[in-house]
C-alpha positions in Angstrom: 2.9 -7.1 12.5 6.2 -8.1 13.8 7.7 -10.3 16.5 10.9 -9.0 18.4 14.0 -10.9 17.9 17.5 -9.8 19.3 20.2 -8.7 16.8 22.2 -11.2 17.9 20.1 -14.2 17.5 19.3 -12.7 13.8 20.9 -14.7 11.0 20.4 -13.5 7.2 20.8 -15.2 4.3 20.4 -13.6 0.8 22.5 -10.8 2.3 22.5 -9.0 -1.6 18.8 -8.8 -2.2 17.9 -6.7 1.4 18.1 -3.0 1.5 17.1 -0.5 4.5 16.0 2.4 4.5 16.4 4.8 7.3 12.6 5.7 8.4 12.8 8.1 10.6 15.1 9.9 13.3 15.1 6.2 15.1 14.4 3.7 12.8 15.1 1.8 9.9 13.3 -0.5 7.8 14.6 -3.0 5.7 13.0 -5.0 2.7 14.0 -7.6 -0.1 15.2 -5.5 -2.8 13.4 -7.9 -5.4 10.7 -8.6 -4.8 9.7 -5.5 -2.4 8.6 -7.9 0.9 9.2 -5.9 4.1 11.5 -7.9 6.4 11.8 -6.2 9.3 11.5 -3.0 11.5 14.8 -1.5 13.8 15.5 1.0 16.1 18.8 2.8 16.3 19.0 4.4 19.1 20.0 3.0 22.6 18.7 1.3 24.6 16.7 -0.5 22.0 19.2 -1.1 19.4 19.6 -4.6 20.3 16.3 -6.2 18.4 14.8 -6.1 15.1 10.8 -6.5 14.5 10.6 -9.1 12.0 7.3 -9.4 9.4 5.2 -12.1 10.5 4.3 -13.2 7.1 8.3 -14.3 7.1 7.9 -16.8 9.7 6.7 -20.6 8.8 5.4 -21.4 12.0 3.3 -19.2 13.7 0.9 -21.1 15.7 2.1 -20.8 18.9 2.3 -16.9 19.0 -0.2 -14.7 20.5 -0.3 -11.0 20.0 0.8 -9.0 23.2 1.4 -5.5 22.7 0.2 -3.1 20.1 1.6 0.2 19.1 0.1 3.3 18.1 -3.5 2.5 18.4 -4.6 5.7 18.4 -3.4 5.7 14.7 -4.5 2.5 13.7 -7.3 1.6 10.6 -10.4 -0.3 11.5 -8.2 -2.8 8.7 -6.5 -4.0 11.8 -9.6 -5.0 14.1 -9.7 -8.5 13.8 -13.4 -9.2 14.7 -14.3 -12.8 16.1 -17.1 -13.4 13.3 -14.6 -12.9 9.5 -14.3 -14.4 6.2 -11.4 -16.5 6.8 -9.5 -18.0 3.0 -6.7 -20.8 3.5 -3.4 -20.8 0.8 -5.7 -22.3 -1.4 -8.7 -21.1 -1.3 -7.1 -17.7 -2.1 -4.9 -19.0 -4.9 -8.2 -20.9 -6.6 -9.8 -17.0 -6.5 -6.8 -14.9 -8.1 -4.6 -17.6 -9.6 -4.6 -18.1 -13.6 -5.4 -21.8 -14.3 -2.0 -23.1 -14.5 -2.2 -23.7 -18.9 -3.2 -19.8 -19.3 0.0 -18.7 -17.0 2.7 -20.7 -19.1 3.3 -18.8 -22.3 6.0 -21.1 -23.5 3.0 -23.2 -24.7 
């Protein structure tokens, strides 16, 4: 999932750790070359080569954003129908499940 942001309104810090990749005849994607996170999505060819898709998951505040417009639905999983009535696990609720207790993930112990 991505929110559209214009290319000029982008700013990018940590230049040396993102790579792209050129996706297909249109497109490239770009990701942080350590750790793997996707950053965002780009098309290259006019007239939409003015905005870049950025990854949700890199924004801090999301609470005022609404999803408008989805692509390729014909394509999509059943992963991405979000049904009213779903497990839901906060930051910490999901770091309490996978998580090592913090004395058993320090080996300098």
């Amino acid at each position: 999932m991505g929110v559209h942001v214009n290319s000029d309104d982008l700013v990018v810090s940590g230049q040396d750790a993102v790579s792209t990749i050129k996706s297909s005849d249109w497109a490239e994607r770009a990701f942080c070359n350590k750790c793997g996170s996707g950053l965002w999505y780009r098309v290259t060819e006019d007239p939409y080569a003015n905005g870049v898709s950025i990854a949700v998951g890199l924004l801090d505040d999301t609470s005022d954003m609404k999803l408008v417009t989805e692509y390729y639905v014909d394509r999509k999983t059943c992963a991405y129908d979000f049904p009213p009535e779903r497990q839901q696990l906060t930051e910490a609720e999901v770091i309490e499940m996978f998580a090592p207790p913090a004395d058993q993930g320090d080996s300098s112990k």
